[in-house]
SELO-849627 format. One record per residue (C-alpha): residue in three letters; x, y, z. Coordinates in steps of 0.25 Angstrom, whole numbers, plus 5000, padded with zeros to 4 digits. Layout:
BEGIN
ALAXYZ/...
REM end
This chain:
BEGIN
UNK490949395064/UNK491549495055/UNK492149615059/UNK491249695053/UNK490149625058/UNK490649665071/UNK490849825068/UNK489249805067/UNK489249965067/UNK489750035055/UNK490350145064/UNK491350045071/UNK491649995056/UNK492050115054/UNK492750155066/UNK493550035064/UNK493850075052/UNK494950185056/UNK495850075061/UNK496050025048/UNK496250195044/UNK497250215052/UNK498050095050/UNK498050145035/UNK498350295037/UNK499450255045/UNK500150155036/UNK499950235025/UNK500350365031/UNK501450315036/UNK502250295022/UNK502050445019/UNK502550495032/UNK503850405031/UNK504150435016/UNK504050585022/UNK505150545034/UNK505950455030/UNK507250565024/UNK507150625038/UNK507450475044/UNK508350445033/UNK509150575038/UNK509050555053/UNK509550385051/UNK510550435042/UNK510150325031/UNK509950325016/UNK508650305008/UNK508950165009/UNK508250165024/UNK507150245018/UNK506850115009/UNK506850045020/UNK506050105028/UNK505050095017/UNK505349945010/UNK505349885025/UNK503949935026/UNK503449905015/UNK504149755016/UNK503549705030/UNK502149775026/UNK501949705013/UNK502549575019/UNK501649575033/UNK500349615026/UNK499949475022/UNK500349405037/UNK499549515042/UNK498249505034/UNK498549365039/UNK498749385053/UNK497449465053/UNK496649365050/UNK497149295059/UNK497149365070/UNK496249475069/UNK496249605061/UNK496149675073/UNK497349615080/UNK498349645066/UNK497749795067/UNK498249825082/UNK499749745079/UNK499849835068/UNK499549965076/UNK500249935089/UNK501549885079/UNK501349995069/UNK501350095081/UNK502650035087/UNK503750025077/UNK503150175072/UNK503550215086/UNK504750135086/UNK504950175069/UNK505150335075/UNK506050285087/UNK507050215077/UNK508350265078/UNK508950225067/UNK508550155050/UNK508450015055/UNK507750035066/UNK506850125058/UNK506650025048/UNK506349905056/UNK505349995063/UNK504650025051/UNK504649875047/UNK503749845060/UNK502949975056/UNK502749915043/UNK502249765049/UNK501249855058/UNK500749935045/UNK500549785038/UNK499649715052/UNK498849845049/UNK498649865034/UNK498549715031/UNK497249735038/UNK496749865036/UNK495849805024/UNK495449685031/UNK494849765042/UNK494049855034/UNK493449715028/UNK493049655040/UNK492449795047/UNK491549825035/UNK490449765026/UNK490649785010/UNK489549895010/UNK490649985020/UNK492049915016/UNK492249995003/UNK492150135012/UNK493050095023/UNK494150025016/UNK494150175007/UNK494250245020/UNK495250155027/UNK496050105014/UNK495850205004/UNK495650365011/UNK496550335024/UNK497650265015/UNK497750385005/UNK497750465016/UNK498750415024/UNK499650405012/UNK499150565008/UNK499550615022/UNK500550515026/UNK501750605020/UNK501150715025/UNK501250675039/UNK502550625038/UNK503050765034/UNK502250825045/UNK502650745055/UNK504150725051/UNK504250885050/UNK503650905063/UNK504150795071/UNK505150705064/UNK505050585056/UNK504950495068/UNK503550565071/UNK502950485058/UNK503150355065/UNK502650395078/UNK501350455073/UNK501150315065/UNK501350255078/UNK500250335084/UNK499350305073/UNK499450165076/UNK499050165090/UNK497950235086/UNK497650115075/UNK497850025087/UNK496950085095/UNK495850105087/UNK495949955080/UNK495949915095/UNK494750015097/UNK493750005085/UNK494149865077/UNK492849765080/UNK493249655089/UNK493249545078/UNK494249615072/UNK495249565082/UNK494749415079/UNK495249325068/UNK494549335055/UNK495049195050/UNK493949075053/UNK494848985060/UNK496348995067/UNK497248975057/UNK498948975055/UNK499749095051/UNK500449075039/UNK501949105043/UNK502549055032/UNK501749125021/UNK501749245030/UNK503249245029/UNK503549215015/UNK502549315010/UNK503249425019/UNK504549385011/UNK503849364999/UNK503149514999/UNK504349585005/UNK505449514994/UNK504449564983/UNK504249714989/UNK505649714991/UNK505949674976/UNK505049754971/UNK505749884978/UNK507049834975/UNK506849834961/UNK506249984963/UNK507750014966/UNK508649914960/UNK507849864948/UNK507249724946/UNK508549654943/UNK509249684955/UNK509549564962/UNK508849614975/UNK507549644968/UNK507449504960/UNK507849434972/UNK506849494981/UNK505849484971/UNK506049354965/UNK506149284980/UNK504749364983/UNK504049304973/UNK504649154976/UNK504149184990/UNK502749244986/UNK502549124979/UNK502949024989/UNK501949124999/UNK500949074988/UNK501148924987/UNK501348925004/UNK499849005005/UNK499348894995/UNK499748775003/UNK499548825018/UNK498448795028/UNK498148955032/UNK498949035022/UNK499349185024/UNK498649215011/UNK497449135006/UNK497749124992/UNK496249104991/UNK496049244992/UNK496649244976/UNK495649164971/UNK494449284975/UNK494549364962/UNK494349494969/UNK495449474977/UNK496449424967/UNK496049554957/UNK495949644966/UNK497349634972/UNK497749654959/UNK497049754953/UNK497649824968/UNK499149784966/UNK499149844953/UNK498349964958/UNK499549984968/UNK500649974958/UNK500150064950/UNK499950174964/UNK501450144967/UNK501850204953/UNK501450324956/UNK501750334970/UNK503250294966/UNK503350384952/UNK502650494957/UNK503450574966/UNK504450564956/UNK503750614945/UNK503150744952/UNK504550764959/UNK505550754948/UNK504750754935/UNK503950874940/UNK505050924950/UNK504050934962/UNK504450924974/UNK504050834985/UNK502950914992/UNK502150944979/UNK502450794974/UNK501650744985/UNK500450844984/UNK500250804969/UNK500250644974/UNK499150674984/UNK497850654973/UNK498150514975/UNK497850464988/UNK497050584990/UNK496150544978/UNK496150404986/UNK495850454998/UNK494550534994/UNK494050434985/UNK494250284994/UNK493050305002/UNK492250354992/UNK492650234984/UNK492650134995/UNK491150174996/UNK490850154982/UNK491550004982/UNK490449984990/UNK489550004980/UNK490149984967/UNK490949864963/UNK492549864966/UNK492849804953/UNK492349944947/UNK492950034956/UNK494349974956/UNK494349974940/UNK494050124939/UNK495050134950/UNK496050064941/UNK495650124930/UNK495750264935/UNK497150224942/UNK497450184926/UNK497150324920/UNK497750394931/UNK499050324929/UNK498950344914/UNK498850494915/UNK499950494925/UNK500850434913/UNK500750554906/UNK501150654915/UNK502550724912/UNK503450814920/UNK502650924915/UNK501250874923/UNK500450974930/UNK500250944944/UNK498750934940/UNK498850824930/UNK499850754941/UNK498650764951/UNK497750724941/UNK498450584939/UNK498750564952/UNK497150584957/UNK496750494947/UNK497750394953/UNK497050414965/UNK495650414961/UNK496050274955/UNK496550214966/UNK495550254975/UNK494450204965/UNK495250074967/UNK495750044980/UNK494550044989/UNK493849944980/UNK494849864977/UNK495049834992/UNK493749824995/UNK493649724984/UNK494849644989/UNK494449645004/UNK492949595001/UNK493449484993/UNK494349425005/UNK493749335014/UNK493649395028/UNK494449295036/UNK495649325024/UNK495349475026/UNK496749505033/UNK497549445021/UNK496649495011/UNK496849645018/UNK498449615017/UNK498549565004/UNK497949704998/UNK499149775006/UNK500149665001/UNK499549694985/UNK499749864989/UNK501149834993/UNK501549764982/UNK500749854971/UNK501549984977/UNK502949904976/UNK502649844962/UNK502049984958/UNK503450034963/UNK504449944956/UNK503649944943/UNK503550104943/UNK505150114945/UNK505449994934/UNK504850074926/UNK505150204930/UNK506550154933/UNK506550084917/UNK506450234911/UNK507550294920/UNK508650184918/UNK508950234905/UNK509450364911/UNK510150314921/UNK509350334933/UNK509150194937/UNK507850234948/UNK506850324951/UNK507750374962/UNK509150404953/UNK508050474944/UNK507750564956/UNK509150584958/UNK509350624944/UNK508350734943/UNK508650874940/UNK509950804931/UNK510050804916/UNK509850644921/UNK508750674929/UNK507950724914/UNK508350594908/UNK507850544918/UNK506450624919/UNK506150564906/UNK506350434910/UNK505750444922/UNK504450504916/UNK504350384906/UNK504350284916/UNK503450354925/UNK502450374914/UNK502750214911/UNK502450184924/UNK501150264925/UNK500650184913/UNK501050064918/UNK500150104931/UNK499050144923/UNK499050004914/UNK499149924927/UNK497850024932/UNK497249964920/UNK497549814924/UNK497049834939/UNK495849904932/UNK495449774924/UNK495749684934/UNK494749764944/UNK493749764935/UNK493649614935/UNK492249594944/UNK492949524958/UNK492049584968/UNK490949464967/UNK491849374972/UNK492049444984/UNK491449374998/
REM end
C-alpha cells in the first residue's frame, strides 16, 4: 500500500506536508544566514577567506556526494526513517557548529551539517510523491519546493543579520538546530506509517561500492569545477580533479551496469521524461547561477550600490517564484508540463537577453524588470518540471529518482559558476585583473575603469550565453515526454 493510500484523508496529506516545508526552509535559509555571518567568524577565528571557502566547498562537497546513497538508503529503508536521521543529525552538529571553538572544528562540524541536510533533501521530492495523487502533487510540491525554497532563500540573509546583530553569529546555528527538532518532531508525528516501511519490493544489497565511487566521482568534479573558478582551467589542480572525476563517474556507470542491486538504476535513462527533463533542469540551473554569481557584482561596482540596496533589487527573483509556484503547481495539474516548462524557458531566455543589454547607466526599474522576469521564468518552470520527473519514476525507485534532481541542481549551479567566471574572467585578463575578485580590488582605480569595460563585456556575454542555453532547455521541454510517465 502506498503511502498515499494510507493518508486516505486529504488533511493529513497536507499536514504531512509541512515536514517536507521545514526541511526545505531550513536548508535553504541556512546558506543566507551564513554568507551574512561568516566575516564575524572569520574575525573571531582569526582566519582568512580561505576558511570562508571552506566552510562553503565542505558543504557543498558531502551534500552533493551523499544525495545519491541517500535517495538509496531510503528506499531501502523507509523515507520515514532517512527523514528523522537527518533532523536529529542536522540538529546536533548545528548545536555542535555554534560550540566550535575554533575553523577546523567549525568546518568539520558544518561537514556533518551538510550530510544531515543531504538524508533530508534527497527525500523531500520523494515524499511529496508517494503522499499525494497526480490531481494534488503539482500544488504540494509548488508549496514545499517552490514557495518555501524561495522563501527561505529570500529571508535566509535577513535572519542571519538579525540574529548575528542581536545575538552573535553562533545564534544562526543554534536556531537551525531548533528548527530541526522541530522537523523531528513533526515527521515523527504526521508522516503515515508506511512511510517508515521500505518502498523496494523485496530486500535487497546496498551498493557500497558505487556509493563510494560516485561520492569521489561528484565531489572531484565539484571540486574541479570551483577550482577552475579561481585558478583557471589549466591549473594542474583543476585538471586533475576534473579529469580523475570523470574517469570515476564513468567507472560508477560501468559498475551500476553490471551489479545485481545498483545505486542508480540506469534504467531510469531509458524513460524519456526523465532523461529530458534532467536536462532541460541542469541547464535551467546554470543559467540561475549566472546571475546569482555576476549580479552582485554588477549592481555593486558597475552601479556603485552598496550591499543593502543590492540585495533589495535581487528580491524580484525568488519573490516572483515564491508567489507564482503554487499557482503553477496548480495548473500542472491541469495543463500539460511539457507546455509549462517551454514558456518557463522561454521566458527565462528573454529575460536573460534583456539582462544583456543593461549598462552601468541601468535604472533600478529596468534591473527589476530583468530580474522578475528571471523569476517569473523560473517559477513557470520548476514546479512542472519536477512534477514531470517525480511522476515518471517508479515508486520503489522514488528515493533516487528524488536525489538525482538535487545531484543535476548542484551541478547546474557549479557549472553555471565556472562557465560565467571563464567568461567573465576571459574579458578581464587582458587588463590585468586575472578574477572577478582582483576586479573588485581594482575598483575605484584608473585599472578598476579598464577593468569595468571588461567586466561589462563579459557579463553581457554571459547573459546571452544564459539566454541561448534558455532557448535549448526550451526546445528540449517542448519535446512531449509526459505520456511515458507511469
Amino acid at each position: 500500500m502506498s503511502i498515499a493510500a494510507a493518508s486516505a484523508k486529504p488533511r493529513n496529506r497536507w499536514w504531512s506536508l509541512s515536514v517536507a516545508s521545514i526541511a526545505t526552509l531550513i536548508v535553504t535559509a541556512d546558506t543566507g544566514q551564513l554568507s551574512i555571518a561568516l566575516p564575524l567568524i572569520i574575525t573571531e577565528f582569526g582566519a582568512d577567506l580561505t576558511l570562508a571557502s571552506w566552510i562553503a566547498l565542505v558543504y557543498a562537497l558531502i551534500t552533493a556526494s551523499l544525495y545519491l546513497p541517500c535517495g538509496r538508503l531510503s528506499d531501502l529503508l523507509g523515507i520515514g526513517n532517512l527523514f528523522l536521521a537527518g533532523f536529529i543529525l542536522y540538529g546536533l552538529s548545528s548545536i555542535a557548529a555554534g560550540s566550535a571553538q575554533n575553523a577546523v572544528q567549525l568546518v568539520i562540524f558544518r561537514a556533518l551539517q551538510a550530510a544531515g541536510s543531504a538524508l533530508i533533501m534527497a527525500n523531500n521530492f520523494a515524499l511529496v510523491t508517494a503522499l499525494f495523487p497526480p490531481e494534488e502533487r503539482g500544488r504540494a510540491m509548488g508549496i514545499a519546493g517552490g514557495a518555501i525554497s524561495a522563501i527561505g532563500y529570500t529571508m535566509g540573509p535577513v535572519i542571519g543579520g538579525l540574529l548575528t546583530h542581536s545575538f552573535g553569529w553562533r545564534s544562526n546555528f543554534f536556531v537551525s538546530a531548533v528548527l530541526a527538532f522541530c522537523g523531528f518532531a513533526a515527521a515523527r508525528v504526521l508522516l503515515p506509517p508506511e512511510s517508515f516501511k521500505p518502498a523496494a519490493v523485496q530486500k535487497e544489497p546496498f551498493d557500497l561500492v558505487g556509493a563510494l565511487s560516485f561520492a569521489c566521482a561528484i565531489s572531484l568534479i565539484l571540486f574541479g569545477l570551483a577550482s577552475a573558478q579561481k585558478t583557471g582551467w589549466q591549473a594542474p589542480l583543476a585538471l586533475f580533479s576534473l579529469v580523475g572525476g570523470v574517469a570515476l563517474l564513468l567507472f560508477f556507470i560501468r559498475w551500476e551496469g553490471r551489479v545485481g542491486a545498483p545505486l542508480l538504476d540506469l534504467g531510469l535513462f531509458r524513460i524519456p521524461a526523465f532523461t529530458l527533463g534532467n536536462g532541460a533542469r541542469w541547464i535551467s540551473f546554470i543559467a540561475m547561477s549566472v546571475s546569482i554569481l555576476l549580479m552582485p557584482f554588477y549592481l555593486q561596482f558597475a552601479l556603485g550600490l552598496d550591499p543593502l540596496h543590492a540585495g533589495f533589487l535581487v528580491v524580484p527573483t525568488p519573490l516572483a517564484m515564491a508567489l507564482l509556484a503554487p499557482i503553477i503547481g496548480w495548473m500542472s495539474e491541469k495543463v500539460a508540463f511539457e507546455r509549462l516548462c517551454a514558456s518557463g524557458m522561454a521566458v527565462s531566455g528573454g529575460a536573460f537577453y534583456l539582462m544583456s543589454l543593461l549598462t552601468p547607466k541601468s535604472s533600478s526599474l529596468e534591473i527589476m524588470v530583468c530580474l522578475g522576469l528571471v523569476g517569473v521564468g523560473m517559477g513557470l518552470f520548476q514546479t512542472p518540471n519536477n512534477n514531470l520527473l517525480m511522476t515518471a519514476v517508479p515508486r520503489h525507485r522514488l528515493g533516487v529518482g528524488s536525489a538525482f534532481l538535487s545531484i543535476v541542481r548542484s551541478l547546474g549551479y557549479s557549472t553555471g559558476a565556472a562557465l560565467a567566471t571563464t567568461i567573465v574572467g576571459a574579458q578581464l585578463t587582458a587588463t590585468g585583473a586575472s578574477s572577478l575578485q582582483s576586479f573588485a580590488k581594482q575598483v575605484g582605480t584608473a585599472a578598476g575603469d579598464i577593468g569595468l569595460a571588461a567586466f561589462m563585456r563579459g557579463f553581457q556575454f554571459a547573459c546571452l550565453t544564459a539566454a541561448v542555453l534558455c532557448i535549448v532547455g526550451a526546445a528540449i521541454s517542448a519535446v512531449r515526454v509526459s505520456r511515458d510517465a507511469s
